[in-house]
C-alpha positions as CSV (number, residue, x, y, z in Angstrom):
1,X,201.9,63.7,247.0
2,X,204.3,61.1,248.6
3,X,206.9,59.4,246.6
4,X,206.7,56.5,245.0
5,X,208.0,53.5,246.6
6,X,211.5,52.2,245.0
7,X,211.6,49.0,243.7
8,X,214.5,46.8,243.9
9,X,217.7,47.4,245.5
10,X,220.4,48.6,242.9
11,X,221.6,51.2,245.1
12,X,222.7,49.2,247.4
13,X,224.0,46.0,244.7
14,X,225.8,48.8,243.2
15,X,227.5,50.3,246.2
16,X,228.4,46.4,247.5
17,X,230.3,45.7,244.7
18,X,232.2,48.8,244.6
19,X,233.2,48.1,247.9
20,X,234.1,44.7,247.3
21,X,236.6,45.8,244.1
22,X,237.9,48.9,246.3
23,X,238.7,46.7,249.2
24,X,239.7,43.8,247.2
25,X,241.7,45.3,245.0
26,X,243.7,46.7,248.1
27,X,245.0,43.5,249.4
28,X,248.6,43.0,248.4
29,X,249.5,46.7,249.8
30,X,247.4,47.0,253.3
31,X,247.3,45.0,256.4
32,X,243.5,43.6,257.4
33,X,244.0,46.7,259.9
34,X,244.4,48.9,257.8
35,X,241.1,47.6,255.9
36,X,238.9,47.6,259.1
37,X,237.8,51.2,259.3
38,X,236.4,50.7,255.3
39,X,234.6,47.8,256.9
40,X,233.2,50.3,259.6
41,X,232.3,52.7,256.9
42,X,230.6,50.7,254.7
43,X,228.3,48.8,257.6
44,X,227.9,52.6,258.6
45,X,226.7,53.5,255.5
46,X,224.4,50.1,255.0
47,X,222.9,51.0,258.3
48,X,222.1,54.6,257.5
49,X,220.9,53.8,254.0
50,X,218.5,50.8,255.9
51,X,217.0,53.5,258.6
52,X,216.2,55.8,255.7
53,X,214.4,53.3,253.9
54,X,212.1,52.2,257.4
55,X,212.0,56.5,257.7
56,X,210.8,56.4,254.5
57,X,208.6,53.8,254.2
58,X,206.6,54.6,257.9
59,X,206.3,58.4,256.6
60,X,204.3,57.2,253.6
61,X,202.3,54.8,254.9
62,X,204.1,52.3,252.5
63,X,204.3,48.2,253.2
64,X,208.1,47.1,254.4
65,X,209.9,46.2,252.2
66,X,212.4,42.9,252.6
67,X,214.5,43.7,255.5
68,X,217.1,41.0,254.5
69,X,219.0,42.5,251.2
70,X,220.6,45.1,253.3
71,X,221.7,42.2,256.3
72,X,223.2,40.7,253.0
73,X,224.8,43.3,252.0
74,X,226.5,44.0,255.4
75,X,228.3,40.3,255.7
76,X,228.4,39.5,252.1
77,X,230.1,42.8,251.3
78,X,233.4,42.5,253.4
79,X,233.6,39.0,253.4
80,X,234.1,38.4,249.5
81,X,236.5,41.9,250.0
82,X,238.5,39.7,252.2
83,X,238.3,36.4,250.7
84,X,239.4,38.1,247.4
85,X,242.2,40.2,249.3
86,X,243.5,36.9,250.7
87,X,242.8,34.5,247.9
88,X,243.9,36.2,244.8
89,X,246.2,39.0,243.7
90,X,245.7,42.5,243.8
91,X,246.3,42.9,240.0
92,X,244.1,40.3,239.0
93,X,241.1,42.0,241.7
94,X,241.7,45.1,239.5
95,X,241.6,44.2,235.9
96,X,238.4,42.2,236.3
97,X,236.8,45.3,238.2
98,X,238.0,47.1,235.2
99,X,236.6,44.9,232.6
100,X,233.3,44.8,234.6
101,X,233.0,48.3,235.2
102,X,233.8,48.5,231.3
103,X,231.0,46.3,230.4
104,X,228.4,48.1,233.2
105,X,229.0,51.0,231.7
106,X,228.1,49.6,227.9
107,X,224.9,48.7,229.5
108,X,224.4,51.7,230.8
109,X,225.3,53.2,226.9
110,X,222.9,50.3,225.6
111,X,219.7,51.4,227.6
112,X,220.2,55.0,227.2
């Protein structure tokens, strides 16, 4: 029996803004150098993550599903890391991942 097809894309929402707060919140101590092979790792990862999902999806004989959350993922990620590593302080990038991560994880408490 083939799996069932996964819907929505929380996986990769999730990982996005994780990378966004990591890389963001690293702003005020690395140079955009330094920053460019987390950029390389995270389109790495998008891309594997999108060919498992076409693997997946051709295996079972399931329809495609929209091709363009993972495209958005892979310029929308590292461009708000920059803009918020450029634009606005390191301290401030990491207490409001804080708080947010706080408040995800109440969520998480509430659904449970």
């Amino acid at each position: 029996m083939p799996d069932l097809p996964k819907r929505g894309h929380w996986g990769l929402t999730i990982g996005t803004v994780l990378f966004v707060m990591v890389l963001g919140g690293m702003g005020d101590y690395t140079d955009p150098l330094v920053r460019l092979p987390g950029h390389v790792v995270f389109w790495s990862l998008v891309s594997l993550g999108l060919l498992a999902t076409v693997h997946r999806e051709r295996r079972n004989g399931w329809e495609p599903a929209a091709r363009w959350p993972w495209l958005t993922a892979a310029v929308a990620g590292p461009v708000a890391a920059e803009l918020l590593a450029l634009n606005v302080a390191s301290g401030v990038v990491v207490t409001v991942s804080l708080i947010l991560l706080g408040l995800g994880v109440f969520v998480l408490l509430l659904l449970d």
